[in-house]
Each structure stands twice: as structure tokens, then as C-alpha cells.
C-alpha positions as CSV (number, residue, x, y, z in Angstrom):
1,X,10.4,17.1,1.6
2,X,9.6,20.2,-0.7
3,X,6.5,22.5,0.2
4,X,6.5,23.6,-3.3
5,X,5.2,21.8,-6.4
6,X,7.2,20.1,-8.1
7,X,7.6,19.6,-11.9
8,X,8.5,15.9,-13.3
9,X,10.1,17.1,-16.5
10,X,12.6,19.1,-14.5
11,X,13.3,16.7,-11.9
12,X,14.0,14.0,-14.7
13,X,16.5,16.4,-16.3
14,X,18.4,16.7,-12.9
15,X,19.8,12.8,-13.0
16,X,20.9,10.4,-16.3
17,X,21.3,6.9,-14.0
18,X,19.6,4.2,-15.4
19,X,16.9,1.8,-13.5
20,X,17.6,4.3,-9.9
21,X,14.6,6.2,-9.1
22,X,14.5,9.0,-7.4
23,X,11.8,10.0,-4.5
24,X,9.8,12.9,-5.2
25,X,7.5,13.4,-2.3
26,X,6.2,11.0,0.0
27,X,2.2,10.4,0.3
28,X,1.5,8.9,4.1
29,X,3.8,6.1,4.5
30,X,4.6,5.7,0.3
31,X,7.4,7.0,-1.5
32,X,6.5,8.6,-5.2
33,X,9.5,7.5,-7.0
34,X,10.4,8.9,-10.3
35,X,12.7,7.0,-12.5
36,X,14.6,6.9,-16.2
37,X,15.0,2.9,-17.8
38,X,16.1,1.2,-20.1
39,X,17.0,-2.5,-21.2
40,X,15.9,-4.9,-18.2
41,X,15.4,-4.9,-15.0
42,X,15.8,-8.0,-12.7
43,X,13.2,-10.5,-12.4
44,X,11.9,-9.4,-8.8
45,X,9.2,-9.9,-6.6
46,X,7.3,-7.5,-3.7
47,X,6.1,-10.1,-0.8
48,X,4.3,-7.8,1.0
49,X,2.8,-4.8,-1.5
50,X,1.8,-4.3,-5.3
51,X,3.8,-1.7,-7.4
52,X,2.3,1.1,-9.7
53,X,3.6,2.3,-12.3
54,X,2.8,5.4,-14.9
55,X,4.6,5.7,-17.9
56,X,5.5,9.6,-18.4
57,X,7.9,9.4,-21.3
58,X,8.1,6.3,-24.0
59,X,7.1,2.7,-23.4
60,X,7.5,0.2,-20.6
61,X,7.4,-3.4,-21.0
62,X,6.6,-5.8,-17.5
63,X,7.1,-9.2,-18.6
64,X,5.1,-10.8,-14.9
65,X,5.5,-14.8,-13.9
66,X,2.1,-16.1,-11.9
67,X,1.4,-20.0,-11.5
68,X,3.8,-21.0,-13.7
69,X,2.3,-18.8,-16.8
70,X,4.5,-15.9,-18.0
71,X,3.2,-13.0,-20.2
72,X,4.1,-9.4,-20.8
73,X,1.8,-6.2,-20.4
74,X,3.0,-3.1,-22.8
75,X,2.6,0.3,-21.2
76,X,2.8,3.5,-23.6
77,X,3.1,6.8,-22.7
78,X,0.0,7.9,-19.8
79,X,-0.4,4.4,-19.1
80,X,-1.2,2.6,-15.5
81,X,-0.4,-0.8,-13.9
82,X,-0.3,-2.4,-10.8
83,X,1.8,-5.3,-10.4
84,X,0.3,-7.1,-7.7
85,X,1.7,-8.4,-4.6
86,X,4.0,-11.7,-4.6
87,X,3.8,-11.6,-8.5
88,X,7.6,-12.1,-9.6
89,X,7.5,-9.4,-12.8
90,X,10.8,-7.3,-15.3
91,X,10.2,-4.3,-16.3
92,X,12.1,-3.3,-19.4
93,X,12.2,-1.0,-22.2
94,X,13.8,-1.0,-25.1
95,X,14.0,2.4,-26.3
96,X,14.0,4.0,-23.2
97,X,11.3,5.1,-21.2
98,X,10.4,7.6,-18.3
99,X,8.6,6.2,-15.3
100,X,6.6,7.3,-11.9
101,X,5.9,4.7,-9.0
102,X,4.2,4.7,-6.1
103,X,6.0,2.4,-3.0
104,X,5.9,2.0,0.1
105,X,8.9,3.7,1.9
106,X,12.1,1.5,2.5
107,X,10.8,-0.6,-0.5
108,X,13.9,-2.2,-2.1
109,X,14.0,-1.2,-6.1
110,X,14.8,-5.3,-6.3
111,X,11.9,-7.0,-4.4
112,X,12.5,-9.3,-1.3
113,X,13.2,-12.1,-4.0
114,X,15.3,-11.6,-7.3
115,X,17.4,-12.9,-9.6
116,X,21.2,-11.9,-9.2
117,X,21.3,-7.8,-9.6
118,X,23.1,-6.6,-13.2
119,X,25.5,-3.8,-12.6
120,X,23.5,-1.7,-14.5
121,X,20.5,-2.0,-11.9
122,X,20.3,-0.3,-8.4
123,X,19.5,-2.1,-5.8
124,X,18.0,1.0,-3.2
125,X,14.9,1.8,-1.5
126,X,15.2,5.6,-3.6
127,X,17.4,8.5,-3.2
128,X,16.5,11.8,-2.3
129,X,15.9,14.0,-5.2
């Protein structure tokens, strides 16, 4: 862990890997992931903690299932959401999009329940920056 500031723009430049997010720091027991996507994710679902994201860069789309009703929240550029516990959501973005999350550590980037993983998705709990 770094004991100097760290700036998001650079640490995006450092990596081009799609839907793999990258740990910045760690806040108590959560990871602050950091993260370049685009196209879809997986359909997924957290049993056990909500997942918030801020978009830095472009827009992100979370298309969320609950009781049987599915919608889609649209996140631009500054924007907040927390997906909430249990609720099975896929993000995805179009043109592309930068994002920042806040997990808790050793939280799989796939949920404890998801559809079968793309190639283009990785399945990790973050990587060092």
C-alpha cells in the first residue's frame, strides 16, 4: 500500500485490460478498485455486500434484476450508485467508460452467483496496482 497520494488519471494510464480492476488503496477492510470497461459484464450477484460505483471517465450502464422486474440505471461521468446486496445486476458500457469501486477485500469481480464468465471478463478479487 502506497503512503503517497495517488492520482487516478495516472494509474488508469498504467493498464489497457478490460472489465479487471485494479486496487488502489484499501479503506479498513475494503478494497478501492479502479477499473477501464467496456461492452458487458456478466450478470452477477454480491450475497453478502452492495457495490459502489463512480463513473470517472464516460458512461456506465447497470442493467439490475429484483423480484422478477429488470431495469437499467445510466451513470455519466461524476455519477454514484450502489447496487445493493443480493441484487443480480451487468454493468456495461458501450463506448467505454472509466470506473472506481469500493468492495470489500477478497470480493470476487463476478459475484457468488453469475452467469458463465466471457473471456473478455476477469474473474479476480483485484490485482495490485
Amino acid at each position: 500500500m502506497s503512503t503517497e497520494p495517488i492520482e487516478l488519471a495516472t494509474a488508469l494510464a498504467g493498464f489497457t485490460q478490460l472489465w479487471s480492476p485494479r486496487i488502489v488503496t484499501r479503506v479498513n477492510d475494503y478494497d478501492v478498485r479502479i477499473a477501464r470497461v467496456a461492452g458487458e459484464h456478466v450478470w452477477h450477484a454480491h450475497d453478502d455486500t452492495d457495490e459502489f460505483f463512480l463513473v470517472l471517465e464516460g458512461e456506465l450502464r447497470i442493467a439490475l434484476r429484483d423480484g422478477g422486474a429488470e431495469r437499467e440505471v445510466v451513470l455519466p461521468r461524476g455519477a454514484v450508485y450502489v447496487v445493493p446486496r443480493g441484487v443480480e445486476h451487468r454493468p456495461s458500457s458501450p463506448g467505454g467508460a472509466s470506473i472506481l469501486m469500493f468492495e470489500p477485500s477478497g470480493t470476487s469481480s463476478v459475484g457468488d452467483r453469475h452467469d458463465p464468465v466471457p473471456a473478455h471478463v476477469d474473474a479476480t478479487i483485484g490485482h495490485a496496482l
